[in-house]
C-alpha positions in Angstrom: 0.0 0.0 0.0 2.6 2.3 1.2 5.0 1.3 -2.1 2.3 2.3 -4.2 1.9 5.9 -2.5 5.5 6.5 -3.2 5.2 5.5 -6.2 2.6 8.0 -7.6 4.7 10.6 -4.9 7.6 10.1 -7.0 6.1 10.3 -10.9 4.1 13.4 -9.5 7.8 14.9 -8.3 9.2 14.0 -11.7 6.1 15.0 -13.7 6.3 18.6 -11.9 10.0 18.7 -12.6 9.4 18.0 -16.0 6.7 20.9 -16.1 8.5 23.2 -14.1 12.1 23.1 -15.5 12.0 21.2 -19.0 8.8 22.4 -20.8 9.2 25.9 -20.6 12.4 25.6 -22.9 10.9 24.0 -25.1 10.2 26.9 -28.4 7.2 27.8 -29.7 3.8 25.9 -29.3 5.5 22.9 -27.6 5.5 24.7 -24.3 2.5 23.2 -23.9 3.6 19.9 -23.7 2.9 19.1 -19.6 2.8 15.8 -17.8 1.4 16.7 -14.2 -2.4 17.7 -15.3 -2.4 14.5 -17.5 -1.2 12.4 -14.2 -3.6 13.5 -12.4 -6.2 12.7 -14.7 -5.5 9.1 -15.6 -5.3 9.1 -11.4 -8.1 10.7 -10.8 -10.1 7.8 -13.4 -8.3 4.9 -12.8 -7.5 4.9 -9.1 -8.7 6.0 -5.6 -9.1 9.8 -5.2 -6.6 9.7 -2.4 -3.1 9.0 -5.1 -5.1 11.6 -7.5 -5.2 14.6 -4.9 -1.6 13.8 -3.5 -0.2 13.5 -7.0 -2.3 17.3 -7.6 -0.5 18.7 -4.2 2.8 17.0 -4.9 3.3 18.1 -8.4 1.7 21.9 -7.8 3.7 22.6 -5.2 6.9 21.6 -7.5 5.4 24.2 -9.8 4.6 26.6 -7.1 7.8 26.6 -5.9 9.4 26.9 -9.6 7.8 28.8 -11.3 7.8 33.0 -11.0 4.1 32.9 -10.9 1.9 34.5 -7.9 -1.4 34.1 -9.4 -0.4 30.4 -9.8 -1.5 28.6 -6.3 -1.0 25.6 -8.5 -0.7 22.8 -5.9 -4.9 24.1 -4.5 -6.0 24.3 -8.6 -4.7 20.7 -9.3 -6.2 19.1 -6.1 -9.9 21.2 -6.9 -9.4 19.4 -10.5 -8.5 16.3 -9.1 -11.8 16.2 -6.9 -13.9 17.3 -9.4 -13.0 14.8 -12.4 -13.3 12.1 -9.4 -16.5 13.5 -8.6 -17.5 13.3 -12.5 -16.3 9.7 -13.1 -18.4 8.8 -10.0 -21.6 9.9 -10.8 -21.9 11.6 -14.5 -19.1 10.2 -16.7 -18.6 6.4 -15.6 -17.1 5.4 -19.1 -13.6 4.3 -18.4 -13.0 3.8 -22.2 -10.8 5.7 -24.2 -13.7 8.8 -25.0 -14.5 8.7 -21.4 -10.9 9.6 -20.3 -10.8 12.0 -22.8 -13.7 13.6 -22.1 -12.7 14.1 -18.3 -9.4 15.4 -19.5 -10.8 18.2 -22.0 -12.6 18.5 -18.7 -9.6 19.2 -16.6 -8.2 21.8 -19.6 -11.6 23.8 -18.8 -11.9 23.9 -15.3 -8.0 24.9 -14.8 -8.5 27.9 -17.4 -11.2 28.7 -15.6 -9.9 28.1 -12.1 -6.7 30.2 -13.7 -8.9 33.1 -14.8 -10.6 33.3 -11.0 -7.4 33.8 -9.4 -6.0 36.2 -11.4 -9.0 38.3 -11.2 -9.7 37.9 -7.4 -6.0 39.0 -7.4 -6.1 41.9 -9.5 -9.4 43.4 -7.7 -7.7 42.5 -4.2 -4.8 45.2 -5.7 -2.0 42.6 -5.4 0.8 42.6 -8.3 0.0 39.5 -10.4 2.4 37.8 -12.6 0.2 36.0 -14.9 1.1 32.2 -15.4 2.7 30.8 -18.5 -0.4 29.3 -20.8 0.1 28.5 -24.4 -2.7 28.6 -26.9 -5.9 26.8 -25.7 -6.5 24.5 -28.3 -2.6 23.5 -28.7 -2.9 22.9 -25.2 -6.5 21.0 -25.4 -4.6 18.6 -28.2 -1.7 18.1 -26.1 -3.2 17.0 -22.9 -6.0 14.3 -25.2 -2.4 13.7 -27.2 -1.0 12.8 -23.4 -3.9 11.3 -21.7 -4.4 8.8 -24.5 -0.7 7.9 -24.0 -0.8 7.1 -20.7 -4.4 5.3 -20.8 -2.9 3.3 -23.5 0.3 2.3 -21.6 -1.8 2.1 -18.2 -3.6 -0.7 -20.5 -1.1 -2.7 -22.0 0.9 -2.7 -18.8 -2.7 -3.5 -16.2 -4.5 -6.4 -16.0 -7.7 -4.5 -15.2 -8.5 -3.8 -18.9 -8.7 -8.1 -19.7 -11.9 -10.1 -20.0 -13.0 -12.0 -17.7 -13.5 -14.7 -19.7 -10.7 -16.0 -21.9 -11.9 -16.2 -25.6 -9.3 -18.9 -26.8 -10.9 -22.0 -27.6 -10.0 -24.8 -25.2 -7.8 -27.8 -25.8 -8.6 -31.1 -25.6 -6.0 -33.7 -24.5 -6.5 -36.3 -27.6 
């Protein structure tokens, strides 16, 4: 149990890092290229919403401590995403296919732009200096996280046993 949390404590660390000091050199529309949002995701669909949230705090506060952002607040964004595609694969999206993971991550896309766009503007009317928070085009980044998401949903289901039938559809052998 414990190996598993340290696990998804470790891949969020290196997801962050990835996020925090990789992608932004990256030129052009690549920037957008992000692995933490896309963990969380495949976390918060596939597993209990305890590894998703922890993987939210654990990789936001990587980017809240890297990044020159103060209108970030990353780690409390990530964990409110976290909860609410949980939330939505409980009770309104329960497809675990493909389109269903996809949906919940063009989910995730919306809510942090919008989520984003609060804090800033709480921010700005409380008079506080904002330094706005890196964002690349919306629907580069929209095409990027599906682009990601289906990558690790694929690789989550060539390397899980949860996605096998039940029943095994080879015919059965006869000793003759």
């Amino acid at each position: 149990m414990w190996s598993r949390r340290i696990t998804v404590l470790c891949i969020a660390i290196i997801a962050g890092l990835w996020d925090a000091a990789i992608a932004p050199w990256f030129p052009g529309w690549t920037t957008a290229i992000r692995f933490t949002l896309p963990l969380v995701v495949v976390l918060a669909v596939f597993s209990q919403q305890e590894r998703a949230v922890m993987a939210a705090i654990a990789g936001g506060v990587i980017l809240d401590i890297f990044l020159p952002s103060n209108a970030g607040l990353v780690s409390i964004r990530f964990m409110l995403i976290a909860v609410a595609i949980y939330s939505l694969r409980q009770h309104i999206i329960t497809n675990r296919s493909l389109i269903g993971v996809s949906v919940l991550g063009a989910l995730a896309v919306f809510i942090n732009r919008i989520l984003l766009r609060a804090i800033e503007c709480s921010q700005s009317v409380l008079g506080k200096a904002v330094i706005p928070e890196e964002q690349s085009v919306f629907w580069i980044e929209l095409l990027l996280m599906l682009f990601t998401i289906v990558s690790m949903f694929l690789l989550f289901a060539a390397f899980s046993k949860r996605f096998l039938p039940l029943v095994s559809r080879a015919p059965k052998r006869t000793g003759a």
